[in-house]
PyMOL Python script that loads the backbone (N, CA, C, O; Angstrom):
from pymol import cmd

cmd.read_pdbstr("""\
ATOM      1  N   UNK A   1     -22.581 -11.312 -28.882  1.00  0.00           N
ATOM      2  CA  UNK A   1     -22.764 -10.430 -27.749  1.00  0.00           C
ATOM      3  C   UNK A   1     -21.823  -9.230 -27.918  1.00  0.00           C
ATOM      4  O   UNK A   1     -20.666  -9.406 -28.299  1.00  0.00           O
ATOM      5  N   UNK A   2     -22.304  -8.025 -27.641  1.00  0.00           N
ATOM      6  CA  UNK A   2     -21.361  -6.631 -28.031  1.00  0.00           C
ATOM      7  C   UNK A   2     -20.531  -6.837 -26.673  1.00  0.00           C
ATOM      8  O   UNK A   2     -20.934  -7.312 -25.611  1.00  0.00           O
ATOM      9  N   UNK A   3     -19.410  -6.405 -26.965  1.00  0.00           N
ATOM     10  CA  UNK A   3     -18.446  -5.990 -26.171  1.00  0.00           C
ATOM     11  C   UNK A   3     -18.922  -4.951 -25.048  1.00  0.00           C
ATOM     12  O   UNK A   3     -20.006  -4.437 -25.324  1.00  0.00           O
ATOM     13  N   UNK A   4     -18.441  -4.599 -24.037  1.00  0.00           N
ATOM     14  CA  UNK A   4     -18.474  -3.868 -23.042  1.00  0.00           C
ATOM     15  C   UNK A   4     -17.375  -2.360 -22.481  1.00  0.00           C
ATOM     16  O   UNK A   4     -16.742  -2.508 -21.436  1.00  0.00           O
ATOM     17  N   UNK A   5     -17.283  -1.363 -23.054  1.00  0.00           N
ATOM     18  CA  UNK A   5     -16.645  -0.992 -22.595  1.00  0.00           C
ATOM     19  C   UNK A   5     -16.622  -0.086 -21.251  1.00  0.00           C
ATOM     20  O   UNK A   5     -17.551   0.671 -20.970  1.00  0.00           O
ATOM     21  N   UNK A   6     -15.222  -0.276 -20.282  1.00  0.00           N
ATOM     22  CA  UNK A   6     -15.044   0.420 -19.222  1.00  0.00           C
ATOM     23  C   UNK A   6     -14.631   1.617 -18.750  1.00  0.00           C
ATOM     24  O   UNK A   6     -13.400   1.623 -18.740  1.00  0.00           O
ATOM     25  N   UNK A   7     -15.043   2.540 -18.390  1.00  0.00           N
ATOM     26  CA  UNK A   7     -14.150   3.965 -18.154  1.00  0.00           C
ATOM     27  C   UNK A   7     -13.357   3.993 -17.140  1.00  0.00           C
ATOM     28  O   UNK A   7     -13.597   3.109 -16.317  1.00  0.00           O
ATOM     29  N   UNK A   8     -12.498   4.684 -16.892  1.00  0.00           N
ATOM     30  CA  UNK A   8     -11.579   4.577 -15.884  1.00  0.00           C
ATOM     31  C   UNK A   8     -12.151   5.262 -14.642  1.00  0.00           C
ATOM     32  O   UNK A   8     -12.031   6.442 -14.972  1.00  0.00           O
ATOM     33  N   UNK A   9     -12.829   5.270 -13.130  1.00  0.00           N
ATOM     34  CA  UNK A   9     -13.124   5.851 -12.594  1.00  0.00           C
ATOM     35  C   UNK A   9     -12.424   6.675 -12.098  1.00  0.00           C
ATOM     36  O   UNK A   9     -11.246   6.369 -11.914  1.00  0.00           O
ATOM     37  N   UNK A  10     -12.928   8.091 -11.681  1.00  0.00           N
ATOM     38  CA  UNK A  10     -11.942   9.450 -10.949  1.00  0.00           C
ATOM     39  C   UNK A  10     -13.297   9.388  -9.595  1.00  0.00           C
ATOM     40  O   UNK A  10     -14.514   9.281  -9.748  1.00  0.00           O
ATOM     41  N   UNK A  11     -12.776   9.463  -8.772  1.00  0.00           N
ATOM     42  CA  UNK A  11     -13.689   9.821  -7.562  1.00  0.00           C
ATOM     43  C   UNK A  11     -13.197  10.956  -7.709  1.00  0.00           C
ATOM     44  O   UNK A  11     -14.038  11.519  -7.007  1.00  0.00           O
ATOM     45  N   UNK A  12     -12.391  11.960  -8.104  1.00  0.00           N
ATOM     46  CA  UNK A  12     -12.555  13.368  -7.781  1.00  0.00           C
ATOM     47  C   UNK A  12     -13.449  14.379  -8.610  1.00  0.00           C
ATOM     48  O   UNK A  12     -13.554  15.605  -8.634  1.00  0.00           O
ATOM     49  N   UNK A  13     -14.123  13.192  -9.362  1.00  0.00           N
ATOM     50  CA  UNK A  13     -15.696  13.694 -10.306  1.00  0.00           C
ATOM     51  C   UNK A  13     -16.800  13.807  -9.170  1.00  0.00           C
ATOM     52  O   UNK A  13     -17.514  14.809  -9.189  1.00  0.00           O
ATOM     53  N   UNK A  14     -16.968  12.972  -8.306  1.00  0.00           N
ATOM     54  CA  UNK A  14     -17.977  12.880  -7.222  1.00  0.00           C
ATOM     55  C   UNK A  14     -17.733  13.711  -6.123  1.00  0.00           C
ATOM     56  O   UNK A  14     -18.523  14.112  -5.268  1.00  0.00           O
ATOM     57  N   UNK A  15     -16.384  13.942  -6.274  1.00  0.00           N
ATOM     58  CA  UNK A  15     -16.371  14.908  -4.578  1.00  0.00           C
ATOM     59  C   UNK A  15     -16.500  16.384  -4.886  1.00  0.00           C
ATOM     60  O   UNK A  15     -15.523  17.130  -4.939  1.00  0.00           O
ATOM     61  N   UNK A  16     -17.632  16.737  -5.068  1.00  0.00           N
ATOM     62  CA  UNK A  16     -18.947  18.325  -5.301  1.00  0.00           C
ATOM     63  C   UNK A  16     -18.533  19.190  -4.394  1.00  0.00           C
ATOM     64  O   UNK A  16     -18.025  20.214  -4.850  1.00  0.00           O
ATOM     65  N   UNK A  17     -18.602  19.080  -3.168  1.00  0.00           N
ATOM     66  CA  UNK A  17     -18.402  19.714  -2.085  1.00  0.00           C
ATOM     67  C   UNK A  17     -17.874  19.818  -0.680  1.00  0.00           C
ATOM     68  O   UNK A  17     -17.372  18.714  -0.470  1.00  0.00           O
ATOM     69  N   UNK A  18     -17.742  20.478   0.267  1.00  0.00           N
ATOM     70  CA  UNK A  18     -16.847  20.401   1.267  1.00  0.00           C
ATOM     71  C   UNK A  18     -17.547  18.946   2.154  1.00  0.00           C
ATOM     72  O   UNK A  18     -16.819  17.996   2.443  1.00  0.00           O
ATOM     73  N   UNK A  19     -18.498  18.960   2.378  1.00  0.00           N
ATOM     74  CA  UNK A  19     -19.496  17.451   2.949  1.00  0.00           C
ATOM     75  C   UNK A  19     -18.848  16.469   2.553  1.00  0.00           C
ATOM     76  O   UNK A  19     -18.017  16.037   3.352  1.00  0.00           O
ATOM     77  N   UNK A  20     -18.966  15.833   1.340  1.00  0.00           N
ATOM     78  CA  UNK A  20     -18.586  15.039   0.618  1.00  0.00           C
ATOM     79  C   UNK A  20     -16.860  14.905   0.690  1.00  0.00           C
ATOM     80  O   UNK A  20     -16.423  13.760   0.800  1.00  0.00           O
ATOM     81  N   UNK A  21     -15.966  15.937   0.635  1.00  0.00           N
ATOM     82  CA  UNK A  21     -14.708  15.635   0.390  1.00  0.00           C
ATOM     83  C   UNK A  21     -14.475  15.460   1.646  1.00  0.00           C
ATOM     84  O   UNK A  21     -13.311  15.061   1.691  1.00  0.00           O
ATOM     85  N   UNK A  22     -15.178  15.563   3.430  1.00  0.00           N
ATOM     86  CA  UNK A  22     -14.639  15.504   4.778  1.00  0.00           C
ATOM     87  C   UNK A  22     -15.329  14.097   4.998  1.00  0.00           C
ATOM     88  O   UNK A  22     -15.015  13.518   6.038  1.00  0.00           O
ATOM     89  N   UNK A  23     -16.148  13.529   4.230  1.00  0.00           N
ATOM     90  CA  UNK A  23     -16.295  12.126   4.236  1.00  0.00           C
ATOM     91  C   UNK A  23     -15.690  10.868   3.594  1.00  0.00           C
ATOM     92  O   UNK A  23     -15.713   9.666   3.856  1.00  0.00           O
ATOM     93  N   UNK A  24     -15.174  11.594   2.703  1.00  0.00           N
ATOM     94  CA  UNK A  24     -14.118  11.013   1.567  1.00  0.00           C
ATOM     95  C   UNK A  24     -12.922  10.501   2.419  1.00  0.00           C
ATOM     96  O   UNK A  24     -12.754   9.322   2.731  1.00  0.00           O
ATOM     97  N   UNK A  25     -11.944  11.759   2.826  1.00  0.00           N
ATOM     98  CA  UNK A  25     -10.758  11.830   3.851  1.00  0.00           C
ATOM     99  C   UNK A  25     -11.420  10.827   5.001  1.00  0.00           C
ATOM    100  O   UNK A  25     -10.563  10.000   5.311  1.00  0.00           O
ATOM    101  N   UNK A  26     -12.408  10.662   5.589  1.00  0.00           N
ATOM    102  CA  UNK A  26     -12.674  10.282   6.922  1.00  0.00           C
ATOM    103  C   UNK A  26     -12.666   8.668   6.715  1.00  0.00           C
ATOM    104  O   UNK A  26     -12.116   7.912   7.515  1.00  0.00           O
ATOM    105  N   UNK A  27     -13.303   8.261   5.613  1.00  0.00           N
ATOM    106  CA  UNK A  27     -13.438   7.026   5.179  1.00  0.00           C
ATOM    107  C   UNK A  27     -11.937   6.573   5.031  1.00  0.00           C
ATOM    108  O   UNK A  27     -11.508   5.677   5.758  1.00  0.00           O
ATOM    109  N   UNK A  28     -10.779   7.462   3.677  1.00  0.00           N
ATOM    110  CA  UNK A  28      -9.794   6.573   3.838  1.00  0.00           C
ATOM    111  C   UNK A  28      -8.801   6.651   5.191  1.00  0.00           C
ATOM    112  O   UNK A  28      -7.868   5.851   5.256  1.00  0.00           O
ATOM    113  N   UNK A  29      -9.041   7.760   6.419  1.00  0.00           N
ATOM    114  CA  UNK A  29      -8.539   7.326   7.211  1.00  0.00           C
ATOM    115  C   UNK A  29      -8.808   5.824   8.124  1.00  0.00           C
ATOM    116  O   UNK A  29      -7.941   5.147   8.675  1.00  0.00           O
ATOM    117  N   UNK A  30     -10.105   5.600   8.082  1.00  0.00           N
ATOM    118  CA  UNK A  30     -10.324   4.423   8.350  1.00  0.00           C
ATOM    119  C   UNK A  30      -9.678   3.177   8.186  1.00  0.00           C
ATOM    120  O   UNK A  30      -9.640   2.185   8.913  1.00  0.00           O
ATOM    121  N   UNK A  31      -9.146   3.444   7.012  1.00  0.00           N
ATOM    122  CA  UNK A  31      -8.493   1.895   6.160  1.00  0.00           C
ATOM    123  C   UNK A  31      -7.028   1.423   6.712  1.00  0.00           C
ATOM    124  O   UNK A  31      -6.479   0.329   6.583  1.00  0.00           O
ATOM    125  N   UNK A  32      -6.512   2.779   7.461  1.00  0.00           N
ATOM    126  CA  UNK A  32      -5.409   2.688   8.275  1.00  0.00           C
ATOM    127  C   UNK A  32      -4.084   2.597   6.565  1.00  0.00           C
ATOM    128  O   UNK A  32      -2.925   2.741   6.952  1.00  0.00           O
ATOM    129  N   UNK A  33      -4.125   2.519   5.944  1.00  0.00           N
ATOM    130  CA  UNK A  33      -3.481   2.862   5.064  1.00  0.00           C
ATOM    131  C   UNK A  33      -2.875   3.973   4.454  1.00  0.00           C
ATOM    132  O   UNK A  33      -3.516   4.557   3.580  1.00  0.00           O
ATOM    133  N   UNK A  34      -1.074   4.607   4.945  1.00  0.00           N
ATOM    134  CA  UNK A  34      -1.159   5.553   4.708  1.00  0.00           C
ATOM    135  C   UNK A  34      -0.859   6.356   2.918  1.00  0.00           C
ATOM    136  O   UNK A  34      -1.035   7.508   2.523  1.00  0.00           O
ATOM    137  N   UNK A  35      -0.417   5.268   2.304  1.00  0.00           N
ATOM    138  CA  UNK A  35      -0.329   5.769   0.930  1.00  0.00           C
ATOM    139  C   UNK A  35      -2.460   6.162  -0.046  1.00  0.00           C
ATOM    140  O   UNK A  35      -2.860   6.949  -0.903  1.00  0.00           O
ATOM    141  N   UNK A  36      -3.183   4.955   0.887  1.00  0.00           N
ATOM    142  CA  UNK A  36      -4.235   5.333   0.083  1.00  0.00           C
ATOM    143  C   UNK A  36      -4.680   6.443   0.925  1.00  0.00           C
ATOM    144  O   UNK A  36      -5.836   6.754   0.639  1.00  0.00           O
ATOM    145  N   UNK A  37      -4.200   7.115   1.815  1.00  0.00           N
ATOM    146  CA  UNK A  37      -5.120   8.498   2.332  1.00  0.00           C
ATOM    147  C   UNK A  37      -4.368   9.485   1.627  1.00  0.00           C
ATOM    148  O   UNK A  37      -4.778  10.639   1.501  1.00  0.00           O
ATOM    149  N   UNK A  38      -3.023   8.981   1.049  1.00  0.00           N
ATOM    150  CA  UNK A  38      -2.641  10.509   0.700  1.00  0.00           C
ATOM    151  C   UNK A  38      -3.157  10.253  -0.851  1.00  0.00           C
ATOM    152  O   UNK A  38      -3.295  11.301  -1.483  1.00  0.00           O
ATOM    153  N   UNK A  39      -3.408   9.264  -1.438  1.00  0.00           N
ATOM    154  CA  UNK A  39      -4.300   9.494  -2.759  1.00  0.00           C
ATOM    155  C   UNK A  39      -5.761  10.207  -2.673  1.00  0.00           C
ATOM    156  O   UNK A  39      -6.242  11.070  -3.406  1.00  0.00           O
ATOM    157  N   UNK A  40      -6.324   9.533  -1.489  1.00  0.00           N
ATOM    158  CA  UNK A  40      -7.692  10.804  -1.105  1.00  0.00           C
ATOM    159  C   UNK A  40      -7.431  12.141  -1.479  1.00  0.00           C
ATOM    160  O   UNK A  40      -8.107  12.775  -2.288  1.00  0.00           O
ATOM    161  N   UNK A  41      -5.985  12.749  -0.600  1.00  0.00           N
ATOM    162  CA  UNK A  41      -6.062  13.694   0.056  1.00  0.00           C
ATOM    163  C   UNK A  41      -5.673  14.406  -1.782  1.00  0.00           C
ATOM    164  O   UNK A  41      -6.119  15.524  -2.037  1.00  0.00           O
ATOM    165  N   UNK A  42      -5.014  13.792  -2.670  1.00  0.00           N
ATOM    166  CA  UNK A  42      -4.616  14.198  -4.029  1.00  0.00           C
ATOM    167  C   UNK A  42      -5.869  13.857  -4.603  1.00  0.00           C
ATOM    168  O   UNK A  42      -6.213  14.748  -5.380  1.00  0.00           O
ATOM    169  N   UNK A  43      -6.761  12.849  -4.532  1.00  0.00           N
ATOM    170  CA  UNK A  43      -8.188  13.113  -5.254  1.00  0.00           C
ATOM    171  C   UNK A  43      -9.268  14.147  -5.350  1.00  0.00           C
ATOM    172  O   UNK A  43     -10.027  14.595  -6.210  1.00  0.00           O
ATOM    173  N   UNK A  44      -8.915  14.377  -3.698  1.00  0.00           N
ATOM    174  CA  UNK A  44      -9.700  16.256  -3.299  1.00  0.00           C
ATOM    175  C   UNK A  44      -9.012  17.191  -3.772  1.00  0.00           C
ATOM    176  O   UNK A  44      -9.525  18.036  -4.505  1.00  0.00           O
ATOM    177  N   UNK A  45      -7.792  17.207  -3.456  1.00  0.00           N
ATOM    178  CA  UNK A  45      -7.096  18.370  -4.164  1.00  0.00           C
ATOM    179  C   UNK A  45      -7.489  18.596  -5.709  1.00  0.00           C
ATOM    180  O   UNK A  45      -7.762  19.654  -6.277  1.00  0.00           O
ATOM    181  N   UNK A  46      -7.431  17.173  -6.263  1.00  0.00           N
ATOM    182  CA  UNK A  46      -7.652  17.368  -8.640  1.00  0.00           C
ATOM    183  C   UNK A  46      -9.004  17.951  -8.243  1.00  0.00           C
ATOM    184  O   UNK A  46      -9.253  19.044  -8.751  1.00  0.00           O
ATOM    185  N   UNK A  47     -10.104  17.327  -7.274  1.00  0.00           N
ATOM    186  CA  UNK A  47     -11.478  17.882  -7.558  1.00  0.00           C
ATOM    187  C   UNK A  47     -11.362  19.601  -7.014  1.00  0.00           C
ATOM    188  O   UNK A  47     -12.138  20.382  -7.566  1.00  0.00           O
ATOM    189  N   UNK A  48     -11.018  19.802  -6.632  1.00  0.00           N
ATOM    190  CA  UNK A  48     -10.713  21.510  -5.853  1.00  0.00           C
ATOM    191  C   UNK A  48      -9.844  22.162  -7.169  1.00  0.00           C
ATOM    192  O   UNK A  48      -9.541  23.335  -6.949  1.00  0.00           O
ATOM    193  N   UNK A  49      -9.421  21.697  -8.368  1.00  0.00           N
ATOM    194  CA  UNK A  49      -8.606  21.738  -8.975  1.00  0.00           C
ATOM    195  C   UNK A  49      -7.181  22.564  -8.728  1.00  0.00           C
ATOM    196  O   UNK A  49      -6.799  23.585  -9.300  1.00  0.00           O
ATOM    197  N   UNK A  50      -6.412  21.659  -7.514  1.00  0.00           N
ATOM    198  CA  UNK A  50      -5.158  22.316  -7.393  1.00  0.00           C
ATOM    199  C   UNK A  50      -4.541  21.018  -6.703  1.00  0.00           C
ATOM    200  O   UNK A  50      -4.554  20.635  -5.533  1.00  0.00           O
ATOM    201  N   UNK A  51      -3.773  20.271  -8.343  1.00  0.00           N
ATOM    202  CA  UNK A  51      -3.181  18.902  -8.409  1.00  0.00           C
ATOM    203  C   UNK A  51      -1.980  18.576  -7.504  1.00  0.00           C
ATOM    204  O   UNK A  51      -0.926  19.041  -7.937  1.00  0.00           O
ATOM    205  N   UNK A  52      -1.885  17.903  -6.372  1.00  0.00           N
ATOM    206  CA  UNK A  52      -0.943  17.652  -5.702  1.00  0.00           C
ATOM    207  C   UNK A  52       0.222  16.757  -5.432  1.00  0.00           C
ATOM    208  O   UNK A  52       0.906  16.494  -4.442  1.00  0.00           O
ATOM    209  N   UNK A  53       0.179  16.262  -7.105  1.00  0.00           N
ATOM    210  CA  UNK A  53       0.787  14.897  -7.284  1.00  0.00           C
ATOM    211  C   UNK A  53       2.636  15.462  -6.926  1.00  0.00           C
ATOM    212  O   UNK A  53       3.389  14.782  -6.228  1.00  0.00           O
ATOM    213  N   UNK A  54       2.948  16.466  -7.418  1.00  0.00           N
ATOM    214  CA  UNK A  54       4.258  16.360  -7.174  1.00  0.00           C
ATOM    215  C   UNK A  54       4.560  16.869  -5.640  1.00  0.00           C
ATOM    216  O   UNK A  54       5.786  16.774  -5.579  1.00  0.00           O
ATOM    217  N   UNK A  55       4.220  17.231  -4.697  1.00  0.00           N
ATOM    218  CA  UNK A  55       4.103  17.886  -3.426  1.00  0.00           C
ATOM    219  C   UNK A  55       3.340  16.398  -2.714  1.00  0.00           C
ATOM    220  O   UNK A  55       3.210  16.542  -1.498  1.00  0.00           O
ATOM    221  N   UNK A  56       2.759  14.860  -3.294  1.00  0.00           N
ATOM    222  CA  UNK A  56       2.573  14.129  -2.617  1.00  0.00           C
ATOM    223  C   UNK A  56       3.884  13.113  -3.050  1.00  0.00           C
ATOM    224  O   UNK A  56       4.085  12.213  -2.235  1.00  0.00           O
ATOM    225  N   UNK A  57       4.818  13.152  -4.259  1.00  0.00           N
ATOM    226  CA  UNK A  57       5.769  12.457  -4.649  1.00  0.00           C
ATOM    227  C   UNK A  57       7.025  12.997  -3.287  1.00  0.00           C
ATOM    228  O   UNK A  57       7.757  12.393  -2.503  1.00  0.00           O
ATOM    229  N   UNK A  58       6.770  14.240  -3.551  1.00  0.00           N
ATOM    230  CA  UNK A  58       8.031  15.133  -2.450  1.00  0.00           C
ATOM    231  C   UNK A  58       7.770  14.582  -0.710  1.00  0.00           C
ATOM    232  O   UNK A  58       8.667  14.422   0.118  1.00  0.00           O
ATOM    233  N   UNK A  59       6.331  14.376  -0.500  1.00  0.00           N
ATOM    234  CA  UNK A  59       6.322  14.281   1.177  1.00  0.00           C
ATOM    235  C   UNK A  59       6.310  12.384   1.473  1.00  0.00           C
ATOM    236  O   UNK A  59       6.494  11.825   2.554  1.00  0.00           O
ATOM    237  N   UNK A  60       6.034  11.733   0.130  1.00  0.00           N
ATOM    238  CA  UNK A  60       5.721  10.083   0.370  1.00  0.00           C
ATOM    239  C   UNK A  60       6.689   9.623  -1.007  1.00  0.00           C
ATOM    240  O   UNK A  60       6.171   9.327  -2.084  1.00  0.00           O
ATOM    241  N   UNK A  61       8.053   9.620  -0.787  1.00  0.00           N
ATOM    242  CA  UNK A  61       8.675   9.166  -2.601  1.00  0.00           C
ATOM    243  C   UNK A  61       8.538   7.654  -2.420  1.00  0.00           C
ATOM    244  O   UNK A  61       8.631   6.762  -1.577  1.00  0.00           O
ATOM    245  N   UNK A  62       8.301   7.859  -3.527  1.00  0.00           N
ATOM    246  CA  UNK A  62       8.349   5.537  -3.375  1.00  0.00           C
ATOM    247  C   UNK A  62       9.421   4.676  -3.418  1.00  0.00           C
ATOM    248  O   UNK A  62      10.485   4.810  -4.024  1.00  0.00           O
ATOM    249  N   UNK A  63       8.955   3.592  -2.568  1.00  0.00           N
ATOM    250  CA  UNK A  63       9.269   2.919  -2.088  1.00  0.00           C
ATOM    251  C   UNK A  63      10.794   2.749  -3.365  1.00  0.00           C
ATOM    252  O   UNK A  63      10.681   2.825  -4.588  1.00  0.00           O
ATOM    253  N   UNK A  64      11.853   2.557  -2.735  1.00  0.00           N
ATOM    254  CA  UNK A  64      13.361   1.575  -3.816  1.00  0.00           C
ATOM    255  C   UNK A  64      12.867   0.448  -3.669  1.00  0.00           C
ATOM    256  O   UNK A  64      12.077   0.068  -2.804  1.00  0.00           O
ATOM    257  N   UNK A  65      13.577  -0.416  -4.980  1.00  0.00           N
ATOM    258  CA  UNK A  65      13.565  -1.838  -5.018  1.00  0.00           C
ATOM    259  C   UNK A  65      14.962  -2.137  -4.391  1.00  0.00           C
ATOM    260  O   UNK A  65      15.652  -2.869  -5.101  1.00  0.00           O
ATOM    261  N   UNK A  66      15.559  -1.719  -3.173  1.00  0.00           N
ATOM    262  CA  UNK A  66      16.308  -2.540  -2.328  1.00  0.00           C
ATOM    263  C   UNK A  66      16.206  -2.662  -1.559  1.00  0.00           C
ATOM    264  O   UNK A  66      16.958  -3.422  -0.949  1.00  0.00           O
TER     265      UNK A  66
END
""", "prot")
cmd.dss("prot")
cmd.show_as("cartoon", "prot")
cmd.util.cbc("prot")
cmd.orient("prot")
């Protein structure tokens, strides 16, 4: 049997347009989770292409191990 390989998914390949990215945000507000809304909110931003990873490190730094 051949092997299978997996790609890594980007949802900020799927989010096309303003519709789509205010349903995106709306959904992970739902989850009540606030680290996965600010990955939304950095998944719209890579798809808009203007990357927000260090400006989401600066407003949410992670968690210490103490």
């Amino acid at each position: 049997m051949p092997a299978i390989t997996l790609r890594n998914f980007d949802p900020a390949y799927y989010l096309v347009d303003d519709e789509t990215c205010a349903h995106y945000l709306a959904a992970a507000l739902l989850e009540d989770d606030p680290d996965g809304f600010l990955q939304a909110l950095d998944d719209v931003e890579r798809a808009r292409g203007n990357p927000l990873r260090k400006g989401l490190r600066r407003l949410h730094p992670p968690h210490s191990g103490s």
